[in-house]
Backbone as CSV, one residue per row, in Angstrom:
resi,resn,N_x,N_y,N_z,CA_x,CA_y,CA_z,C_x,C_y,C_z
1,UNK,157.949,36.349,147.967,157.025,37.286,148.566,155.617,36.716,148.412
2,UNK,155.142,36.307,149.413,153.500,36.076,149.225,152.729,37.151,148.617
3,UNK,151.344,37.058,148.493,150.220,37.425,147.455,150.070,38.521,148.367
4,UNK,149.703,38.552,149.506,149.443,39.872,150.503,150.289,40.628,150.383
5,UNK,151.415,40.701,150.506,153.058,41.734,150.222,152.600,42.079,149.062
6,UNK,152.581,41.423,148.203,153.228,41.712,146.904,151.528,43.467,146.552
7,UNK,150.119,42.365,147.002,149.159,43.570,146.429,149.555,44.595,147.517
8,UNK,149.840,44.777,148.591,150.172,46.112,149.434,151.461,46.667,148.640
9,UNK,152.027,46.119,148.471,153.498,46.742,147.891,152.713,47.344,146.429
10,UNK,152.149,46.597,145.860,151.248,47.601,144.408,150.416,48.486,144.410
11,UNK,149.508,48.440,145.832,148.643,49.488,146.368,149.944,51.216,146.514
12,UNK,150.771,50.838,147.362,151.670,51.537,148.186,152.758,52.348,146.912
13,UNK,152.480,51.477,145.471,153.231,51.848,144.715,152.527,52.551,143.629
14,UNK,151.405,52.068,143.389,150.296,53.470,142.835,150.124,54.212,143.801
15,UNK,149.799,54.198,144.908,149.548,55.480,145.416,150.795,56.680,145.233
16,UNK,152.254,56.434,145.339,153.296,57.106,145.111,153.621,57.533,143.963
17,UNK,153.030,56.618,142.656,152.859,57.320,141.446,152.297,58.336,141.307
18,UNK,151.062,57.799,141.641,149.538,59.083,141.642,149.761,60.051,142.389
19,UNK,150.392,60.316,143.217,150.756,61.542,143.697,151.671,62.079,143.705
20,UNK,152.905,61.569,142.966,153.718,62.221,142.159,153.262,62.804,140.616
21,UNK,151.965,61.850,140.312,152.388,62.001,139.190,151.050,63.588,139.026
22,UNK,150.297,63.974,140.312,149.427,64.666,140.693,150.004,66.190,140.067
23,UNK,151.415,66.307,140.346,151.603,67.636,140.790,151.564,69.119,141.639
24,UNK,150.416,68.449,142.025,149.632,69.205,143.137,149.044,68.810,143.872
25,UNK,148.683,69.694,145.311,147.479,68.943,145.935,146.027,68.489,145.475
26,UNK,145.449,69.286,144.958,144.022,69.087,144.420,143.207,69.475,145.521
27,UNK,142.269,69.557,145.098,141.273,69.758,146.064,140.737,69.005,147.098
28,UNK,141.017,67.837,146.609,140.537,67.127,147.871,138.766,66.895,148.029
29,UNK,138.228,67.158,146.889,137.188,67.076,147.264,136.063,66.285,147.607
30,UNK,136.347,64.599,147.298,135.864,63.720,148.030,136.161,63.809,149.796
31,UNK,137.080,63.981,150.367,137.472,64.237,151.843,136.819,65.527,152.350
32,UNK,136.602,66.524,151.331,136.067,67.645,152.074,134.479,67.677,151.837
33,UNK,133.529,66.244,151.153,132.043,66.219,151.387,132.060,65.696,152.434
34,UNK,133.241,64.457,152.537,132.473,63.130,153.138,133.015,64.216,154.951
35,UNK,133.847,64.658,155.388,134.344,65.397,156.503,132.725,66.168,157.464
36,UNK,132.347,66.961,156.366,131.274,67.606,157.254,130.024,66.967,157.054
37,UNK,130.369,66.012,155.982,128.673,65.070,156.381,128.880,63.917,157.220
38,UNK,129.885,63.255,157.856,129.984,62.229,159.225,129.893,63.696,160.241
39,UNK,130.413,64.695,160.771,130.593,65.389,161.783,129.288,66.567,161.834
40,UNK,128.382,65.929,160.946,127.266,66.756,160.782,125.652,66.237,161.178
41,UNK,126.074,64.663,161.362,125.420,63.551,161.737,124.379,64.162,163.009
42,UNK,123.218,64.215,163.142,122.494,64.298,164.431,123.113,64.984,165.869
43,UNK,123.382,66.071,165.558,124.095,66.740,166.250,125.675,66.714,166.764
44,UNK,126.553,67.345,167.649,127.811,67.352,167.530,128.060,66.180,168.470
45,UNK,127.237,65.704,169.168,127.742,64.464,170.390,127.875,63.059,169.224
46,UNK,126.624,62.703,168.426,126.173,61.795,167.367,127.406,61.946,166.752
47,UNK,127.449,63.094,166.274,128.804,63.404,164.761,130.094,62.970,165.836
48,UNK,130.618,63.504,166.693,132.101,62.959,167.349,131.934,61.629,167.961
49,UNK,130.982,60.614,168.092,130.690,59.140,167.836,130.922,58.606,166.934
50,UNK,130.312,59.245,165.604,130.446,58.384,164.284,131.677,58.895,163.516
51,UNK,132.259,59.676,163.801,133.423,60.154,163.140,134.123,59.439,164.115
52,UNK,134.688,59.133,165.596,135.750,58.082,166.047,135.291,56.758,165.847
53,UNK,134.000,56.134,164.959,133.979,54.561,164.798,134.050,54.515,163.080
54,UNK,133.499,55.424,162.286,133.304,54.964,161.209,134.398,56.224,160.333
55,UNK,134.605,57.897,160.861,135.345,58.427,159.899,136.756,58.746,160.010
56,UNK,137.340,58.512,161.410,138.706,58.029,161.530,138.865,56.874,160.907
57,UNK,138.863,55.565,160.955,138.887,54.591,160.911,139.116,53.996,159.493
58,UNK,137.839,54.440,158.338,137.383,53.853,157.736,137.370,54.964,156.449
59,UNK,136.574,56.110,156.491,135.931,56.896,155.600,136.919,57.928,155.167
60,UNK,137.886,58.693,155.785,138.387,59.558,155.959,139.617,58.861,155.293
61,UNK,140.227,57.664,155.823,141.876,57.253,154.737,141.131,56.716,153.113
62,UNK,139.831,56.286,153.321,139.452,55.923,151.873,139.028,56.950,150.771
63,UNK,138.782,57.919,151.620,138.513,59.154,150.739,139.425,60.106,150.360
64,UNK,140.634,59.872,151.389,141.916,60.888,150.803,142.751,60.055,149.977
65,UNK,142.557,58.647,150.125,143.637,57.658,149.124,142.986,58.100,147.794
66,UNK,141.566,57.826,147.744,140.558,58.475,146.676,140.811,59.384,145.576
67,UNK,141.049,60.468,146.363,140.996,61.646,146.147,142.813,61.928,145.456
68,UNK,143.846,61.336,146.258,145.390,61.627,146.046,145.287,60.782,144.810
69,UNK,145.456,59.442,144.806,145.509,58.946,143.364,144.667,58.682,142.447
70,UNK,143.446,59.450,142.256,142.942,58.963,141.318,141.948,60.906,141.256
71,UNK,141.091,60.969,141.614,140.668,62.461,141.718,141.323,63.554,141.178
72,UNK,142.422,63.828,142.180,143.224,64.862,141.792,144.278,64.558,141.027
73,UNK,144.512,63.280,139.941,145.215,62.685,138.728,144.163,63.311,138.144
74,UNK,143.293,62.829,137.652,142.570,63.388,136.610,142.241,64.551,136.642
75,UNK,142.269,65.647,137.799,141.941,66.845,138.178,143.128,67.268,137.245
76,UNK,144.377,66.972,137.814,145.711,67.308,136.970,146.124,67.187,135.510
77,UNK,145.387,65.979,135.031,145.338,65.543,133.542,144.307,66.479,132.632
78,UNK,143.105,66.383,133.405,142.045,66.834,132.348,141.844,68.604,132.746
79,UNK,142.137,69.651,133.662,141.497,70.148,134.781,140.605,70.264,135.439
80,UNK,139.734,69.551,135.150,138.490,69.244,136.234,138.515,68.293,137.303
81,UNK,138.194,68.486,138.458,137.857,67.360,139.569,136.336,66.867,139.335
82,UNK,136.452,65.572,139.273,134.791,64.860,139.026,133.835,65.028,140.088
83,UNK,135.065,65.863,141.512,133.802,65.797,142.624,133.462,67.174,142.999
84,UNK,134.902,67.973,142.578,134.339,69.452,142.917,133.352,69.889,142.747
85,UNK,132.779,70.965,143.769,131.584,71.471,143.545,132.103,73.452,143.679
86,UNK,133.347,73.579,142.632,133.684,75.177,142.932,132.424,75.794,142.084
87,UNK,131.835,75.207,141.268,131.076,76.129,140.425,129.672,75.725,140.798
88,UNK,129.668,75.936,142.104,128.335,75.900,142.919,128.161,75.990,144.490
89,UNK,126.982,76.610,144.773,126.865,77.540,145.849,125.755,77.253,146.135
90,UNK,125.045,77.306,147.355,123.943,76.927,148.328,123.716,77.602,149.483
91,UNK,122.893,78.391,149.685,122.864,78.957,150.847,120.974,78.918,151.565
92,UNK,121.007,78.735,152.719,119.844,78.975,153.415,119.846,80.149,154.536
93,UNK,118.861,80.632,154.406,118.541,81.736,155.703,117.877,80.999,157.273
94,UNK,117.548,81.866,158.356,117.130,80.934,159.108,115.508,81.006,159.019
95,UNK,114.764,81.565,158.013,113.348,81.701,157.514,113.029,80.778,156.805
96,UNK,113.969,79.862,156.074,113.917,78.452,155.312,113.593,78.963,153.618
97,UNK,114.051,80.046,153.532,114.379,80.962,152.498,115.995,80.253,151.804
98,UNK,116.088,79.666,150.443,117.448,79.361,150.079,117.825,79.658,148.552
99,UNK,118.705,79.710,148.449,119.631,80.488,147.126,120.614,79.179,146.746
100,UNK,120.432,78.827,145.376,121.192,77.926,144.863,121.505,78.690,143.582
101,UNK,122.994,78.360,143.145,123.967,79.152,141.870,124.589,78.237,141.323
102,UNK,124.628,78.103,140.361,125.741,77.472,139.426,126.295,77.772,138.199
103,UNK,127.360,77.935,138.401,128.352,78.958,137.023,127.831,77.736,135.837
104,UNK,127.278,78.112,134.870,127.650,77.969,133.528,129.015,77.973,132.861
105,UNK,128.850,76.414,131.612,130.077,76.670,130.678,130.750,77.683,130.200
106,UNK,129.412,78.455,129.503,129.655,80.007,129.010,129.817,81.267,130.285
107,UNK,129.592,81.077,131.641,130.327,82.345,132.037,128.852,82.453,132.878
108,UNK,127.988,82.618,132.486,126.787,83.063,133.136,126.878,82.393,134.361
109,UNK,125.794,82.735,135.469,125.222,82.162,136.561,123.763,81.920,136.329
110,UNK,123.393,80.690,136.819,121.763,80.124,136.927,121.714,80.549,138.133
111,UNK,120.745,81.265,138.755,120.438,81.358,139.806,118.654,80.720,140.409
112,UNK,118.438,80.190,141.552,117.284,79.519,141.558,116.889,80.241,143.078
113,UNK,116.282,80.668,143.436,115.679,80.618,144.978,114.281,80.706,145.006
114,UNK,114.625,79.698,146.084,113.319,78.996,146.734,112.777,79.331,148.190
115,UNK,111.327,80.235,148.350,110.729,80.383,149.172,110.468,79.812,150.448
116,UNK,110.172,79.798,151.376,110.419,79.213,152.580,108.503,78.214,152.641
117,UNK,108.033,78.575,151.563,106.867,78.232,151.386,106.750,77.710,150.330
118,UNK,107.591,77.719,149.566,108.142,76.425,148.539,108.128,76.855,147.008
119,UNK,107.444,78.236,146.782,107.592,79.255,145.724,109.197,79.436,145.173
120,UNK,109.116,79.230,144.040,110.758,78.886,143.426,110.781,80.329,142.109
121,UNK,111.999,80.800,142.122,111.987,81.713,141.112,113.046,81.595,140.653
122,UNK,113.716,81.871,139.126,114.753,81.250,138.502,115.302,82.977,137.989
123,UNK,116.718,82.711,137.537,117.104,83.880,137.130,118.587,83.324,136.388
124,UNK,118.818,84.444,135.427,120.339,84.445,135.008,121.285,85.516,135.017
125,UNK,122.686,85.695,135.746,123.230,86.647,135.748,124.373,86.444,134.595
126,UNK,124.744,87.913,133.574,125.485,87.741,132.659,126.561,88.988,133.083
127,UNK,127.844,88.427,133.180,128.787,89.536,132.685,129.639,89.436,131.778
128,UNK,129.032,91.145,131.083,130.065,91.535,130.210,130.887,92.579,130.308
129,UNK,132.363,92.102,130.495,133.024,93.482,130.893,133.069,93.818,132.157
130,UNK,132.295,95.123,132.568,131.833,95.826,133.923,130.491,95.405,133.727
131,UNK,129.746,95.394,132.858,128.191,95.356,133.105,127.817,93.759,133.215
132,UNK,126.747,94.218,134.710,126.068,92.725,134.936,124.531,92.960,134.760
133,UNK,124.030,91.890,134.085,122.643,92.198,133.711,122.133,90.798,134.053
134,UNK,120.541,91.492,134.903,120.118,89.926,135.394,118.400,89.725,134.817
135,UNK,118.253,88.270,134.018,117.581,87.798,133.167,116.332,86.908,134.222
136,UNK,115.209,87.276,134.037,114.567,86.215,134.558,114.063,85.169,133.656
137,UNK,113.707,83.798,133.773,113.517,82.822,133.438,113.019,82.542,132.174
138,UNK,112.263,83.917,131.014,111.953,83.715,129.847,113.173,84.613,129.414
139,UNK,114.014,85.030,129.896,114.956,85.825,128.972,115.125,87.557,128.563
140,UNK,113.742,88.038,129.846,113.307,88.977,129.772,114.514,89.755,131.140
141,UNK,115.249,91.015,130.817,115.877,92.044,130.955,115.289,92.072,132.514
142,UNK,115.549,92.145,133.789,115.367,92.743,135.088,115.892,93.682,135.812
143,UNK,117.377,94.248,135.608,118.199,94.706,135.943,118.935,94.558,135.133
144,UNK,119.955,96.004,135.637,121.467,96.055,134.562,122.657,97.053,135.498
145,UNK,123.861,96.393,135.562,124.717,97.410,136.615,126.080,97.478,136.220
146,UNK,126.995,98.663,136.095,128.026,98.736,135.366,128.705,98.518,136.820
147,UNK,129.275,97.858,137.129,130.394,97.522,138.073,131.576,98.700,138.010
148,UNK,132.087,99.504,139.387,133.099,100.416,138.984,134.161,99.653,139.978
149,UNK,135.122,100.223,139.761,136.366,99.851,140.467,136.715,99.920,141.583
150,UNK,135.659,101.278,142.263,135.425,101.445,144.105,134.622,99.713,144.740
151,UNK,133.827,99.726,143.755,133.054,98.461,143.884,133.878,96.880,143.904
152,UNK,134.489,96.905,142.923,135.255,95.440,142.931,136.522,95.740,144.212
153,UNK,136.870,97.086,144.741,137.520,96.996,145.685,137.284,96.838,147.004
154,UNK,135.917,97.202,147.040,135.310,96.832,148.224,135.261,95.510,148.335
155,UNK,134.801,94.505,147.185,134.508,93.228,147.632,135.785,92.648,148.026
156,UNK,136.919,92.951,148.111,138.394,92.663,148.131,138.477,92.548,149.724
């Protein structure tokens, strides 16, 4: 067997480990940044250009090989994915008004939003129990709300 066989046949044979040895799908989350940032490219004509030369082709099998044996292995081994972003959130309005969150180790949320004029205000949300109480940036008390059960059913 020549040198070319033999490394495809070792490529072809970790990859079948690693995703056996996965258990699961995983998240996938190298394939699901790199997906909407080629098809997000300079509008939708630009994005369905560079996604049939560079993310069919090229970006898209390197990021799910990525992601199957090696990502979502360690996602499976350790439980964390190194690329997930579940414990974070981003949102903009169309006023250029935006809200950024990120869960804390301990449970809390950092919350940050930023003015459309570039004024930034920081906050922390804590729950305990039913009660959520939200902290602004020295630690000082702003709010406090006992969550009832009509409530968590609504968000359902």
């Amino acid at each position: 067997m020549n040198v070319k066989k033999r490394i495809l046949c070792t490529v072809l044979a970790a990859s079948v480990v690693g995703m056996s040895l996965s258990g699961c799908a995983g998240k996938y989350a190298l394939f699901n940044k790199a997906h909407p940032a080629i098809g997000n490219l300079g509008g939708k004509w630009v994005g369905a250009v560079v996604n049939w030369i560079i993310g069919i082709p090229i970006v898209y099998p390197i990021s799910i090989f990525a992601d199957a044996c090696i990502f979502n292995v360690i996602e499976f081994w350790s439980g964390k994915n190194l690329l997930a972003s579940a414990n974070q959130f981003e949102q903009s309005d169309e006023n250029g008004n935006r809200l950024a969150a990120v869960k804390n180790d301990d449970g809390t949320l950092s919350v940050k939003v930023t003015g459309a004029s570039g004024e930034t205000s920081a906050y922390l949300l804590d729950r305990v129990g039913d009660d959520v109480s939200l902290f602004d940036s020295s630690g000082a008390l702003i709010a406090s709300h006992t969550v009832t059960r009509e409530e968590l059913a609504g968000l359902r």
